[in-house]
DOMAR-840093 format. One record per atom (N, C-alpha, C): x, y, z. Coordinates in steps of 0.001 Angstrom, whole numbers, padded with zeros to 6 digits, always signed. Example, Ala and Ser with C-alpha at 12.3 -4.5 7.8 and 13.67 -1.06 7.14 Angstrom:
<nodes>
+013190-005690+007800+012300-004500+007800+013200-003300+007800+012850-002250+007080+013670-001060+007140+012900+000030+007870
</nodes>
This chain:
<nodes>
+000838-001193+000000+000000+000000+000000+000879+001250+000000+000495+002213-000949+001056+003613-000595+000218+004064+000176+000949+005259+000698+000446+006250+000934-000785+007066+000960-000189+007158-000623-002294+008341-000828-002741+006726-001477-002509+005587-001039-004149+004448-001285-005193+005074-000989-005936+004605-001590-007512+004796-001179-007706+003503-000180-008184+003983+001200-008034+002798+001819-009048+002689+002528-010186+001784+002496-011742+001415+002934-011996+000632+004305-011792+001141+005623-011829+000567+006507-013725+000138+007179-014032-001012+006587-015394-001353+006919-015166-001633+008832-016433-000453+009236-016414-000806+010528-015644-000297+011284-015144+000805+011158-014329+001465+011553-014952+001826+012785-015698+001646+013628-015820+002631+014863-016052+001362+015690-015672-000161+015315-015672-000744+016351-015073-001080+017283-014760-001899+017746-012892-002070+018428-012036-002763+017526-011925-003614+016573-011195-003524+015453-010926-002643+014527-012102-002089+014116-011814-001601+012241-011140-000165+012971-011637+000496+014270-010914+001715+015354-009309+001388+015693-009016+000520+015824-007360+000086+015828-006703-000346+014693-007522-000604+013422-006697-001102+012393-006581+000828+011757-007813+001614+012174-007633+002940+011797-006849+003621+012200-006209+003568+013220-005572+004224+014184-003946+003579+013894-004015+002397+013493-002400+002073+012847-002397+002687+011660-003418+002417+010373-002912+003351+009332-002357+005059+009576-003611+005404+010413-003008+006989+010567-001529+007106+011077-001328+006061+012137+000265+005936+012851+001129+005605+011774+000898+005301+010766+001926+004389+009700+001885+005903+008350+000938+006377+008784+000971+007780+007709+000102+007642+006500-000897+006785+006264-001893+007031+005449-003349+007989+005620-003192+008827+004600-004144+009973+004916-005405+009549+004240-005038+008977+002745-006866+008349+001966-007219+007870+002623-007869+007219+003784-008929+006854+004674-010098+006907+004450-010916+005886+003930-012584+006243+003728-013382+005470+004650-014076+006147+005268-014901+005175+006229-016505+005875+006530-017187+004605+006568-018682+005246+006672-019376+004592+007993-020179+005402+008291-020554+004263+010294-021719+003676+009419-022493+003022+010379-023844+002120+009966-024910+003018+009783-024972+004160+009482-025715+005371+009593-025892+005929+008343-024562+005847+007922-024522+006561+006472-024059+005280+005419-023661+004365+005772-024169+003207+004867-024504+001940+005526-025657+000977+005034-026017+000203+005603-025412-000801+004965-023879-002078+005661-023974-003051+004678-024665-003929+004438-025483-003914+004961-026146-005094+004479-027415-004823+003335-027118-003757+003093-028113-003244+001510-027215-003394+000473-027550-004186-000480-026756-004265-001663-026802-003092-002494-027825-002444-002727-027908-001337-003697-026841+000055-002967-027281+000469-001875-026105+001079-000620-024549+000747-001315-023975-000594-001171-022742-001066-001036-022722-000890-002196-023515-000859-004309-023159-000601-004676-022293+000649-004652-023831+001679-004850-023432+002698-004721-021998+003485-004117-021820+002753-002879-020812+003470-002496-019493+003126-003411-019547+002233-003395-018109+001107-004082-017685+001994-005361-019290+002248-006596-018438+003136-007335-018355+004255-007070-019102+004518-006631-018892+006419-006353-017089+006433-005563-016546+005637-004626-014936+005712-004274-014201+005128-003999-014621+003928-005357-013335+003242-006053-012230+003047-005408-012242+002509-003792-011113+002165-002784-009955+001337-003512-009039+001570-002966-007583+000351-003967-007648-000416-003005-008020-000097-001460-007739-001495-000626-009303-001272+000049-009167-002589+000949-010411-002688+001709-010221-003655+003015-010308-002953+004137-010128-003540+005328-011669-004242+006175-012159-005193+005879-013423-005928+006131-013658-006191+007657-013915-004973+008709-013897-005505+009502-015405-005490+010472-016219-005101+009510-017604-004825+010262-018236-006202+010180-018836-006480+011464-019595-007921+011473-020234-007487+012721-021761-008300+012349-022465-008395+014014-022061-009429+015107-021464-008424+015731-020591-009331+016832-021324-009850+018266-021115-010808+019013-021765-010643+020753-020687-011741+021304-021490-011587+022400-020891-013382+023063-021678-014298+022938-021660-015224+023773-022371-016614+024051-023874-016297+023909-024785-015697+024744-026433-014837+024636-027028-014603+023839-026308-013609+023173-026234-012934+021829-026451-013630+020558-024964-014892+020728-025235-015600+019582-026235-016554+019608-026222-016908+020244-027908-018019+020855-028794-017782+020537-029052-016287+020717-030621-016074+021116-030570-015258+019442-029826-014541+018758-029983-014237+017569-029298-014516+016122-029722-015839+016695-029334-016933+015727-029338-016543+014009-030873-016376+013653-030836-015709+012617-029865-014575+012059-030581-013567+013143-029683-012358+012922-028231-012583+012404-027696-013365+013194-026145-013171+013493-025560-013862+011786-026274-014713+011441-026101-015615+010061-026686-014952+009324-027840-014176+008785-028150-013079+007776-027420-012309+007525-027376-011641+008723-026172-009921+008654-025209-009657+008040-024612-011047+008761-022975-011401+008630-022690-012193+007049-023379-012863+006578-023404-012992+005138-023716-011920+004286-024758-011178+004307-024989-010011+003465-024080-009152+003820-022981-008384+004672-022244-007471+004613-020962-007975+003905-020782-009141+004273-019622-009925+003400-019482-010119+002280-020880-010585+002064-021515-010922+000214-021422-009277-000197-021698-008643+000344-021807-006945-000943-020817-006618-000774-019718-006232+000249-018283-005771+000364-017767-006512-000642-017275-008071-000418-016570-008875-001370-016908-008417-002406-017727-009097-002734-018253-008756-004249-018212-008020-005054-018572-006263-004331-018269-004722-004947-016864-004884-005092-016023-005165-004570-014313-005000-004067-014202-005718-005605-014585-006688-005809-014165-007525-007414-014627-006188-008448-015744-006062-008263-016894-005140-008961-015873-004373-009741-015535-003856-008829-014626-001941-008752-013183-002395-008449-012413-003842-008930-010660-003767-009231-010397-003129-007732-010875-003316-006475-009855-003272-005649-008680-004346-005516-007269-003910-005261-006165-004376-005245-006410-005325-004302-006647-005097-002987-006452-006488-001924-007694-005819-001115-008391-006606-000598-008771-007225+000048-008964-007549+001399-008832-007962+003009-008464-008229+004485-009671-008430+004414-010102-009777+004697-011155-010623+005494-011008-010912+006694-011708-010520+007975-011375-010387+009241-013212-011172+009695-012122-012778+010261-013139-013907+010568-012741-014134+012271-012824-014946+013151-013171-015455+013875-012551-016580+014891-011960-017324+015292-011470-018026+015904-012516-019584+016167-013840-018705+016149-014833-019912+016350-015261-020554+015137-014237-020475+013989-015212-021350+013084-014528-022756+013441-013352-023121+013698-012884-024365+013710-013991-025146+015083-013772-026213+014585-014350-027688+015019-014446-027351+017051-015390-027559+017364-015807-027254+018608-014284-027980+019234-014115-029785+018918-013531-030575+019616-012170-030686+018897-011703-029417+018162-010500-029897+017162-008988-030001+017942-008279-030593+017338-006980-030978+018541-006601-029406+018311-005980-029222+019917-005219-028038+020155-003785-027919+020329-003158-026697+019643-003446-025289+019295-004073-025615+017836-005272-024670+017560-006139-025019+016193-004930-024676+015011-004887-025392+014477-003988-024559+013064-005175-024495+011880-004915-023983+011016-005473-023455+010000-006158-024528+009242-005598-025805+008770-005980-027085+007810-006983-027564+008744-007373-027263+009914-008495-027907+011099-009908-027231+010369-010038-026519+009720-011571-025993+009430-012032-026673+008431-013419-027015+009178-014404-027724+008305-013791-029556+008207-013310-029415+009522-013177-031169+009683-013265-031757+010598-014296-030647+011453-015476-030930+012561-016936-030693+012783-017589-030578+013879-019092-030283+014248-018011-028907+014684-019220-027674+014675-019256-026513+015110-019765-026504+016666-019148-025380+017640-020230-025400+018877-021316-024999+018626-022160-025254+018995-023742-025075+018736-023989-023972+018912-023997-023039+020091-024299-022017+020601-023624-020696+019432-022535-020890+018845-022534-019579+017754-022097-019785+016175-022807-021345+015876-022636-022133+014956-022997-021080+014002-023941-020339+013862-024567-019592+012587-023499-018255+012389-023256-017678+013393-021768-016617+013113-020810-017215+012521-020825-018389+012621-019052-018941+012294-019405-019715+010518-020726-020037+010880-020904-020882+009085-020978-019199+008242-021082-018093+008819-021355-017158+007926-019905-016829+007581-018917-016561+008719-017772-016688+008611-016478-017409+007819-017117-018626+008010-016544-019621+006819-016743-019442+005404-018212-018921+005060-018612-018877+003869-017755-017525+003306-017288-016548+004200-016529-015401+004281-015023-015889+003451-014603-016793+004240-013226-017617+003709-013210-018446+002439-014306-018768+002213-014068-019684+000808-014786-018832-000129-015894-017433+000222-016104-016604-001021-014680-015917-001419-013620-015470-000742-012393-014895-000979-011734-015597-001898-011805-017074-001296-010618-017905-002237-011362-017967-003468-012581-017946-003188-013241-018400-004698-012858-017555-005943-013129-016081-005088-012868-015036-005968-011442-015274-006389-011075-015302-005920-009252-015838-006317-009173-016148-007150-009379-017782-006953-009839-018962-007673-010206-018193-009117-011434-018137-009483-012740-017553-010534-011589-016371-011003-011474-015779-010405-011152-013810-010894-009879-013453-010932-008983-014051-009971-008234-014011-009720-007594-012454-008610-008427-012503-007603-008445-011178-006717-007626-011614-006041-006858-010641-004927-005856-010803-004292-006656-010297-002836-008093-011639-002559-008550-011069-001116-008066-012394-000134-007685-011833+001235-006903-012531+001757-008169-013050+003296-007901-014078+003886-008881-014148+005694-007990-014086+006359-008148-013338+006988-007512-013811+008967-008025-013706+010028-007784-014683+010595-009063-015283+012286-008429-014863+013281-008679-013914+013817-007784-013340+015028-008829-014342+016522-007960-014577+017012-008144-015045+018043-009315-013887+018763-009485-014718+020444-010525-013674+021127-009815-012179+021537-010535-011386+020911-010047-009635+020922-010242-009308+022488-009572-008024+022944-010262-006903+023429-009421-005858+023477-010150-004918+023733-009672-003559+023716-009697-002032+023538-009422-001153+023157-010174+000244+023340-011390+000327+022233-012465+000864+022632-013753+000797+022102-014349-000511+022133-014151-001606+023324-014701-003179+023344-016199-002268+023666-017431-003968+023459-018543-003515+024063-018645-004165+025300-019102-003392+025929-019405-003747+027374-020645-003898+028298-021431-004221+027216-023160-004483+027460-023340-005594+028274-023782-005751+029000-023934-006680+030143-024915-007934+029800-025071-008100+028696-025835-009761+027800-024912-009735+026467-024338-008406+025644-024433-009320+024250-022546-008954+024429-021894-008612+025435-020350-008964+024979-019738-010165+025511-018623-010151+025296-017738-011152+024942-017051-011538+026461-016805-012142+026835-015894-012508+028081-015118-012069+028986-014036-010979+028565-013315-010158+028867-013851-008893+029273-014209-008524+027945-015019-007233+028783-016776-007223+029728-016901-008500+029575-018129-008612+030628-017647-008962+031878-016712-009490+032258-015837-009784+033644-015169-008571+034046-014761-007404+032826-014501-005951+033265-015816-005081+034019-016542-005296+033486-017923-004332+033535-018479-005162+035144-018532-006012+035401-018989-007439+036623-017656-006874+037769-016864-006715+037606-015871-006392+038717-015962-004804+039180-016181-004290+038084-016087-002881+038132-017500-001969+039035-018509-002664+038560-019869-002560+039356-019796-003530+040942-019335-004386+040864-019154-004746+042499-018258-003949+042977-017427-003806+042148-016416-002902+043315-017037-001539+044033-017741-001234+043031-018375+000077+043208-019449+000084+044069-020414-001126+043965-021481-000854+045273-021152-002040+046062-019927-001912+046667-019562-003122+047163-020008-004304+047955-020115-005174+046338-020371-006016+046839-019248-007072+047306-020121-008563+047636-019140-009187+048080-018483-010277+047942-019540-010528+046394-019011-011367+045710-019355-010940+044064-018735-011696+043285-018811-011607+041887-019310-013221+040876-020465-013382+040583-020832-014533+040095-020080-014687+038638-019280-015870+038424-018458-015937+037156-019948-017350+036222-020188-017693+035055-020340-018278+034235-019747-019673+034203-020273-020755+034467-019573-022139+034383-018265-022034+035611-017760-023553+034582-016768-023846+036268-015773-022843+036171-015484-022164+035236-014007-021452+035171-012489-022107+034496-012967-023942+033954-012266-024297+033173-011852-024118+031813-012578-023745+030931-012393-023560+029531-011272-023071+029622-010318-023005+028382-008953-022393+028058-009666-021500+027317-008640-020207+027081-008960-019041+026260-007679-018173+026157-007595-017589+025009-006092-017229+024549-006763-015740+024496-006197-014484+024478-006556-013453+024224-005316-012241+023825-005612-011537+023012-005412-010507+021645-005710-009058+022031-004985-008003+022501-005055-006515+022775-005113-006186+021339-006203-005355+020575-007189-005236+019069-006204-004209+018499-005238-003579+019398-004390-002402+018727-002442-003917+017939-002794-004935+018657-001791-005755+018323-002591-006248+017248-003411-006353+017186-004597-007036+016156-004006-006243+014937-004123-005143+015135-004443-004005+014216-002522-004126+013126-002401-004060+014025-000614-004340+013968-000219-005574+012890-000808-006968+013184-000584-007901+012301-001122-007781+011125-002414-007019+011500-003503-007211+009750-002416-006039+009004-001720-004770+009528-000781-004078+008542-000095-004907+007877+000509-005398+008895+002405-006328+008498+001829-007547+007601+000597-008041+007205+000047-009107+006631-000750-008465+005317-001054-007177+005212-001575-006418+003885-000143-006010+003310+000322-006090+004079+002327-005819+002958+002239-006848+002940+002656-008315+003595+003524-009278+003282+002811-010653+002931+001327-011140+002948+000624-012205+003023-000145-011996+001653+000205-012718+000892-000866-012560-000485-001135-014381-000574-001739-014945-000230-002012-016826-000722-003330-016923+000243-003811-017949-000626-005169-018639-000475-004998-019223+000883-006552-019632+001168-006581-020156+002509-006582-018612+003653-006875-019054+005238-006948-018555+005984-005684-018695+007324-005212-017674+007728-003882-017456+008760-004504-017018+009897-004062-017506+010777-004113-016836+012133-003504-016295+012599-004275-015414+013444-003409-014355+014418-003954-014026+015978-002823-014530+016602-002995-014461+018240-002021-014575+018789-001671-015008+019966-000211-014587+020850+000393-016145+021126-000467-017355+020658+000131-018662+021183-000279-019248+022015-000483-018206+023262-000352-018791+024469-001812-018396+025310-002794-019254+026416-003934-019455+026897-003901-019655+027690-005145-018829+028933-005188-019310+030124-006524-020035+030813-006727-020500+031692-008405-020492+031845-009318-019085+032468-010418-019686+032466-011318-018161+032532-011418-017918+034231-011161-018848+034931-010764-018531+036388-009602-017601+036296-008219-018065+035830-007083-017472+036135-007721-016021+035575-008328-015857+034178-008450-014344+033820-009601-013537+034698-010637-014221+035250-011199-013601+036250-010495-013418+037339-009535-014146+037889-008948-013412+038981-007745-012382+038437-006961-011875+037590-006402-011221+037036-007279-009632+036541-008307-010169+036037-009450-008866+036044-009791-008469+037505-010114-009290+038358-010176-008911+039575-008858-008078+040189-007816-008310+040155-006047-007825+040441-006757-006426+039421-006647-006704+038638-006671-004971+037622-007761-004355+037940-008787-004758+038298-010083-003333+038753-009940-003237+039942-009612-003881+041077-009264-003909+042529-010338-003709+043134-010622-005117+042470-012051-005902+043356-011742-006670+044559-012375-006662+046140-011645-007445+046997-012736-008313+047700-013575-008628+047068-014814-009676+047316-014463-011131+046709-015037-011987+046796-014693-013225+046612-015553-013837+045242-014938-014859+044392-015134-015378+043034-016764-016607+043164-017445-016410+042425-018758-017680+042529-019025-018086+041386-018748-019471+041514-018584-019774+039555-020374-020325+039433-020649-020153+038660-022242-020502+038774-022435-022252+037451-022042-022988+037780-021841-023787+037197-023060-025128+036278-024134-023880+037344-025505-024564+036231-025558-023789+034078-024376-022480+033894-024900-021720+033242-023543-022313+032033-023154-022289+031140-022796-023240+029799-020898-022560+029557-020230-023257+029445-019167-022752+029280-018719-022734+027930-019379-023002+026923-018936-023350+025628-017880-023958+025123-016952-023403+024107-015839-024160+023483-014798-024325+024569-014545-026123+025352-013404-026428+026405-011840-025529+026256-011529-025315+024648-010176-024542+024739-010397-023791+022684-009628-022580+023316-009739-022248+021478-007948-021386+021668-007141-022535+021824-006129-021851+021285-005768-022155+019844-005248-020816+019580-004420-020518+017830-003331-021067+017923-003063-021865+016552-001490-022286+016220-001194-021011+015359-000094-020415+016015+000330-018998+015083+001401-019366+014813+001853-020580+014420+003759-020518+013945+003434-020236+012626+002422-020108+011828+002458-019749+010379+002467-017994+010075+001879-017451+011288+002093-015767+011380+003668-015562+011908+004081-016403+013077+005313-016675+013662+006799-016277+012375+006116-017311+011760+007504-017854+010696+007406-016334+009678+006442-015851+009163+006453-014342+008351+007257-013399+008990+007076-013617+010370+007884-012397+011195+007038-011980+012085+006273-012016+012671+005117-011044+013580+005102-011975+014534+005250-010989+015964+004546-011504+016901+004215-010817+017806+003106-010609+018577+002222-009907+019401+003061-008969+020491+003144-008120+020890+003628-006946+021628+003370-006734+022897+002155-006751+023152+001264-006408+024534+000685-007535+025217+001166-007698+026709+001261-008845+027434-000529-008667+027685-000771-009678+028344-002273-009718+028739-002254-008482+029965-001480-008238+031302-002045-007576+032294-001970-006624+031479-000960-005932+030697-000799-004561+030418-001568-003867+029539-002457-004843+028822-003520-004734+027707-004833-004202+028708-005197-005344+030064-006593-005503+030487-006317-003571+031057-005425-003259+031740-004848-002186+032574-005345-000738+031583-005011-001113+029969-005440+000086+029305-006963+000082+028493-007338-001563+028763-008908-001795+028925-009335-001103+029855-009234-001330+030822-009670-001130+032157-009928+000656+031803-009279+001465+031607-009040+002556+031836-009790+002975+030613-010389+002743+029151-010599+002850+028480-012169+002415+029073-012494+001638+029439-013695+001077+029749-014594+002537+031058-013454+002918+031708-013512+003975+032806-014164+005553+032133-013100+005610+030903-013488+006718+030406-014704+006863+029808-015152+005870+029628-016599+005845+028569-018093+005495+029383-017342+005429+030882-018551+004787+031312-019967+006500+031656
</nodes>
């Protein structure tokens, strides 16, 4: 990418497409085009034309998707598998439409096989059962990864996937049913601490493994991988290494300086037992993650403070 690219960051005001924005500006690209869900809807095809020719982006950073946690994906099952195909299907597609140069497909960690041997590597998708609970996000997701190659394949486009492991970070959501793990154990510590209480109820036993990704390191690999990653198929990106959701609830507890005691509620579903990434294939390119887990949750934490 130069410079003055025209460069299309879908989703820009979330906690991804906001850190992959915030590295281009750091890296010195000024063409920046970005639209919120306000002023274009993706999931209208006639919309996504429109925009596509009217400014003919050279790149395109794909990072808008309807996101939640465990609740979320459950309970809007539909939703989550409509949305997430139609914003994918008109982005992709326009991007061929209108000769954009490359491409960044930004998928998921949960499409591989609920029970697949761990650390997941990449050749593991689609040579299992899905977890049930956010099966329809992740088949939309997948279909995300093989419309890219197809286009490849067929057209010969240069659009690329990458499954970043579980995110968090400045601009996470912190809605108390539809986010994600991390920042719902931020928001749960942060409110006991405050009307102090005296305990904090955690979700299942606290066994599952879970690997986790500060979204500004996120932001970091998808650069160093729009210079250096052009081949079919899907790469991962995450730090390697996983802890369980006890150890990170008591670590969130250490960082909000909560001093009440942990209650795992173990009638309520823990989902996927472990989702670590095999990253020796991001490893071996050259990249590897920057920001340790405390020092990430610490500028969560504080980010989560400012917005409340």
């Amino acid at each position: 990418m130069e410079k003055r690219s025209k460069i299309y960051v879908a989703g820009h005001r979330g906690m991804v497409g906001s850190a992959i924005y915030r590295k281009l500006l750091k890296e010195g690209f000024q063409n920046i085009i970005t639209r919120s869900s306000e002023e274009l809807d993706l999931r209208n095809q006639q919309a996504v034309t429109d925009f596509f020719s009217l400014e003919k982006p050279d790149y395109v950073f794909l990072a808008a998707a309807k996101v939640g946690g465990i609740i979320a994906n459950n309970t809007y099952r539909a939703d989550f598998l409509y949305e997430n195909l139609a914003i994918q299907n008109n982005v992709i597609h326009q991007s061929y439409i209108n000769g954009v140069k490359k491409l960044m497909f930004l998928g998921s960690s949960c499409i591989y096989p609920k029970l697949a041997p761990q650390p997941l590597r990449e050749d593991y998708l689609l040579t299992g059962l899905l977890e049930p609970t956010n099966e329809p996000y992740a088949i939309a997701k997948i279909a995300g990864i093989k419309m890219c190659d197809a286009y490849r394949d067929q057209y010969g486009c240069n659009f690329i996937s990458v499954m970043p492991t579980n995110l968090y970070g400045l601009n996470d959501n912190y809605h108390p049913e539809n986010s994600h793990v991390l920042p719902a154990l931020i928001r749960k510590f942060d409110e006991a601490k405050n009307n102090d209480s005296k305990e904090v109820v955690i979700w299942g036993t606290g066994s599952p493994m879970r690997e986790f990704l500060f979204a500004d390191d996120l932001a970091d690999a998808c650069y160093f991988l729009m210079e250096k990653y052009n081949e079919p198929n899907l790469i991962n990106i995450g730090t390697g290494e996983d802890l369980t959701i006890k150890d990170l609830a008591f670590l969130v507890k250490k960082v909000v300086g909560f001093d009440g005691k942990l209650v795992f509620d173990t009638s309520k579903p823990d989902g996927t037992p472990r989702k670590l990434m095999d990253v020796s294939k991001l490893h071996k390119l050259g990249w590897r993650h920057h920001i340790e887990l405390e020092d990430g949750l610490k500028l969560a934490y504080q980010d989560y403070l400012s917005k409340k």
